[in-house]
N, C-alpha and C positions, 0 to 999 in steps of 0.2 A: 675670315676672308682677308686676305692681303691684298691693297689696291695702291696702285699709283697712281695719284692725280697731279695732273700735270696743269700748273697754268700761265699763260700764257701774258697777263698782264704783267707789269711794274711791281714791284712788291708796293702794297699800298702804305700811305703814311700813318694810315690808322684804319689799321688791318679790319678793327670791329666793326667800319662803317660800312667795308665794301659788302656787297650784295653776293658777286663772286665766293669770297673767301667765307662767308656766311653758309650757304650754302652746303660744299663743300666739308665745312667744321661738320655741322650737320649729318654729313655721310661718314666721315670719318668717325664720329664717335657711335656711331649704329652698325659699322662696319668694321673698324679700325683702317690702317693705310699710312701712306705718308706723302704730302706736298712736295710738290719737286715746283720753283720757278725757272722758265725756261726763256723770260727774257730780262738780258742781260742790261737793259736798259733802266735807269734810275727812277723817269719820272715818266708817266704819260704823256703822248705827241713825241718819241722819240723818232728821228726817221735809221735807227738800226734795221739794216734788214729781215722780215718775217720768214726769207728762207734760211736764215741763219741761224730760227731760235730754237733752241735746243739743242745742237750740234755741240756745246762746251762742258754737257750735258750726261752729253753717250754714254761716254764710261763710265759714269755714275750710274744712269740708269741700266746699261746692261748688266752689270755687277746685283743691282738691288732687283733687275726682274727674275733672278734666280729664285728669290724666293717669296714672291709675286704671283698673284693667280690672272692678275690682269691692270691694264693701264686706262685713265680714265682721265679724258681731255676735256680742258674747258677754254673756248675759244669764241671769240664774237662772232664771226663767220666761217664759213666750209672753204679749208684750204688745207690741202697736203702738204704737214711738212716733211720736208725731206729728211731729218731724221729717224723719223717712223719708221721708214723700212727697214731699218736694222732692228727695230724691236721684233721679239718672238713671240709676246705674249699676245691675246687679242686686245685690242684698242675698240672702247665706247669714247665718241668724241659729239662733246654736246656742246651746239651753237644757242650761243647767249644773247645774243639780238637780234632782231629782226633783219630779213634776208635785202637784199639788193634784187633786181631783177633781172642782172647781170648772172651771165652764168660763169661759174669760176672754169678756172681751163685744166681740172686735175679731177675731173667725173670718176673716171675710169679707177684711179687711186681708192677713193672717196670709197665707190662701190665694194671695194675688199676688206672695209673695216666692221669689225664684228655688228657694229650697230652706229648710227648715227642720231641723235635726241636732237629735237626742237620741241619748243613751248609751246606751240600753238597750230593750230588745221592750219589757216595759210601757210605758213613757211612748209609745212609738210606735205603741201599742196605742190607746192614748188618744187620742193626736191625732186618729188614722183615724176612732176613733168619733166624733169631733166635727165628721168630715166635710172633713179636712183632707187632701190625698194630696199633697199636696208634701213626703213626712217622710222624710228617713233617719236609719241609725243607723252611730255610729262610736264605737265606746267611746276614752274615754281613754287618752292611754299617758302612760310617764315614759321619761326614760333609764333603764333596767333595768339597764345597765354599770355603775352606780355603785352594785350592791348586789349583795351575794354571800353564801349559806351561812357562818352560823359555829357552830361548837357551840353546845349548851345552856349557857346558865348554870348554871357549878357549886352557886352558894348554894341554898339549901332554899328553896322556896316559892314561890310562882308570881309572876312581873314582867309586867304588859301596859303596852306605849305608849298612851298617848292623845293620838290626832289632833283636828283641828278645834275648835280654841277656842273659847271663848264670846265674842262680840263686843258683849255686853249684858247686865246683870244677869239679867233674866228668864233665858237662854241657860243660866245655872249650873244651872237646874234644864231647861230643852226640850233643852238638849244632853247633859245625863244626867252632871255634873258630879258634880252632889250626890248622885245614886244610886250613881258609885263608888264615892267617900270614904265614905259608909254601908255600902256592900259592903267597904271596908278596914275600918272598923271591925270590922264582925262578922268578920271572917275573919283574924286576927292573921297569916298569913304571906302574905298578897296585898300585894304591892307594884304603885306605879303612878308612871311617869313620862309627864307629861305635856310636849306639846310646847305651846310659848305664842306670844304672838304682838306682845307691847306691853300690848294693851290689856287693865284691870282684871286687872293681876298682883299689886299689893296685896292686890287684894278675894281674890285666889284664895288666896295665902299666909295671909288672915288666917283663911279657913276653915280650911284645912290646921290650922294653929296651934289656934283652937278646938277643934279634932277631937283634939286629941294626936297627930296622925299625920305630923308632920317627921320622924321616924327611916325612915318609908316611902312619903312620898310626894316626888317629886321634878319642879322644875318648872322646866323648860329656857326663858330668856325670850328668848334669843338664837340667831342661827346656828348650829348644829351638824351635823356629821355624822352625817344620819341610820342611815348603815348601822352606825356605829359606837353609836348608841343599841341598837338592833338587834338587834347583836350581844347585849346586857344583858339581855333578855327575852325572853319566850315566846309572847307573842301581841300583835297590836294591837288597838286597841277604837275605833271610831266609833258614837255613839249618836246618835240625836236623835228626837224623837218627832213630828217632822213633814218630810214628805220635801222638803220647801222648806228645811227649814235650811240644808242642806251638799249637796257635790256629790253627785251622784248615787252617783258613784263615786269617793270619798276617795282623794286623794294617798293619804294615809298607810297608808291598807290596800293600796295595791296597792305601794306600796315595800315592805312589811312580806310581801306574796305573792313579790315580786321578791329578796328575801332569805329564802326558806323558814319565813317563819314563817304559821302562820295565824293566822285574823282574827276578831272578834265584830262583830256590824253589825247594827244594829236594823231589824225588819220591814218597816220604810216606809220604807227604803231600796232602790231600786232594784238594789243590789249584793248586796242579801240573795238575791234569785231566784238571781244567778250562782254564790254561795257553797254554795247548796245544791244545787243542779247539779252544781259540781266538787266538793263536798264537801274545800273549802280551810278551814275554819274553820265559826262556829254562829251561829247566825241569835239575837239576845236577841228574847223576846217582848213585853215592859214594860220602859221605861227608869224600872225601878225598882233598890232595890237587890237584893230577890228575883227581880227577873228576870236581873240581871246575875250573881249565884250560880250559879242555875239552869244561865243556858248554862255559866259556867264550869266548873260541875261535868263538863257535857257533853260539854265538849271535850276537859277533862282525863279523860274515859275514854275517848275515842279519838284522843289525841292522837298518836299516833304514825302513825295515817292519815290523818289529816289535815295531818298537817307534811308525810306525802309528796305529797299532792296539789297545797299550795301551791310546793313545788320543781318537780311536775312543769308547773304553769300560768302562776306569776308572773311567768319569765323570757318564756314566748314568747306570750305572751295580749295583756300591755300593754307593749309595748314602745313609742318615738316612733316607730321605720320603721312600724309597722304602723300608724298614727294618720296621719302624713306620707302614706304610700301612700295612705290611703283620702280623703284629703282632696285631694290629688292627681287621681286622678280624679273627685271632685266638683266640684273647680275646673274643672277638662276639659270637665265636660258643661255647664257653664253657659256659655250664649248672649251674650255680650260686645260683639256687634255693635253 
């Protein structure tokens, strides 16, 4: 099967850490295909306009959809773009984070694409209400193989990873950057390692540094072995105060499930409804630093139920087979002719 997957962010500075491009590999080597990036812009927070991307594109892509069975979009939210219509082949276009409650103004577009994917019943939920029934859902996966139970960390005091970088000043504060290092302040035995990404790692180190908090805070800017972070801590944290930041469903919380640990994840997060379902970790209410307390405190009094939960779901909830299978037959049912 010949696909084109088209994406829509930045080409990443280190392709291996995005979640996106993960993914994606994932499909591609179960299906074959080939990446096409369709915006032109360098870095993340570029303000190039979204009606533009892919347009520089076209002729490349109408040339390579000859011998293509189909195009296969990955985009954080539901927007038509306007090169689309010139493609012939059918178009799956799968929204990667969590919806807005704002309705985009291209329904009618939207509705003539072979299929539309969301990760999750809320968002799915939405679309429908918008009148939309071309929706399914297929949650994420990772390789789940490349993570495994390890004991607790011996030292005293509690260690969470933190997922999803900030890829924008503003971001230190929407992605709840700076309500950690507030919640390490007040709490002298909360440690936090962060995972980074390139961008604005000065800016991050120099708060750290401001705060007095270099004996506890710790900020990975390079490839590493997640599971072996992992292994160092007791929980992981994704924050953001709007469900458009990040994906729907964080890499790093579902490695973090996939390795028995549980999770914190803010309200407007679409992955907050699953967590409290399986009760794998605590939902924070305010990406503040009393909110982020709060659940801590919460989790750390039922933490031992909650770590079992995340063993018994991480391994077989997100795995790629189950991600591959379900895309699998949605490739299937799409009309090719």
């Amino acid at each position: 099967m010949a696909i084109l997957y088209h994406l829509t962010i930045p080409r990443p500075a280190q392709p291996a850490l995005d979640a996106i491009v993960q993914e994606v590999e994932a499909l591609r080597a179960r299906f074959g295909g080939q990446i096409v990036c369709l915006n032109p812009a360098r870095r993340p927070g570029s303000l190039y306009p979204e009606r533009l991307y892919g347009l520089h594109r076209l002729s490349y892509l109408r040339r390579r959809e000859a011998t293509a069975q189909l195009h296969h979009v990955y985009n954080s939210h539901p927007f038509y773009f306007p090169y689309l219509r010139w493609l012939r082949r059918p178009i799956i276009y799968s929204v990667t984070a969590g919806l807005r409650s704002r309705r985009p103004g291209n329904l009618e577009s939207l509705g003539r694409l072979a299929a539309i994917v969301v990760s999750n019943g809320r968002d799915r939920a939405t679309l429908q209400g918008w009148g939309l029934k071309n929706v399914h859902v297929i949650q994420p996966g990772i390789d789940a193989s490349r993570f495994s139970p390890a004991p607790l960390p011996a030292a005293p005091g509690f260690t969470l990873m933190v997922g999803s970088a900030p890829w924008s000043e503003p971001q230190f504060r929407s992605k709840g950057v700076e309500a950690l290092l507030a919640a390490a302040e007040a709490r002298p035995d909360l440690r936090l390692i962060f995972l980074w990404r390139g961008l604005l790692y000065d800016e991050m180190q120099a708060r750290v540094t401001e705060r007095g908090l270099q004996a506890r805070v710790e900020v990975i800017n390079q490839r590493a072995d997640v599971n072996e972070v992992l292994a160092k801590v007791h929980a992981a944290v994704v924050l953001a105060e709007d469900a458009t930041l990040v994906k729907a469903f964080p890499h790093s919380l579902l490695e973090a499930l996939a390795a028995g640990r549980p999770v914190l994840v803010s309200r407007a997060l679409p992955l907050a409804d699953y967590v409290e379902r399986a009760g794998c970790g605590q939902v924070v209410e305010a990406v503040s630093s009393k909110g982020v307390l709060a659940a801590l405190a919460r989790l750390e009094a039922n933490y031992e139920m909650r770590q079992a939960a995340a063993l018994r779901v991480g391994q077989r909830n997100f795995s790629h087979d189950v991600l591959i299978e379900a895309y699998r037959r949605l490739y299937a049912s799409v009309d090719t002719a």
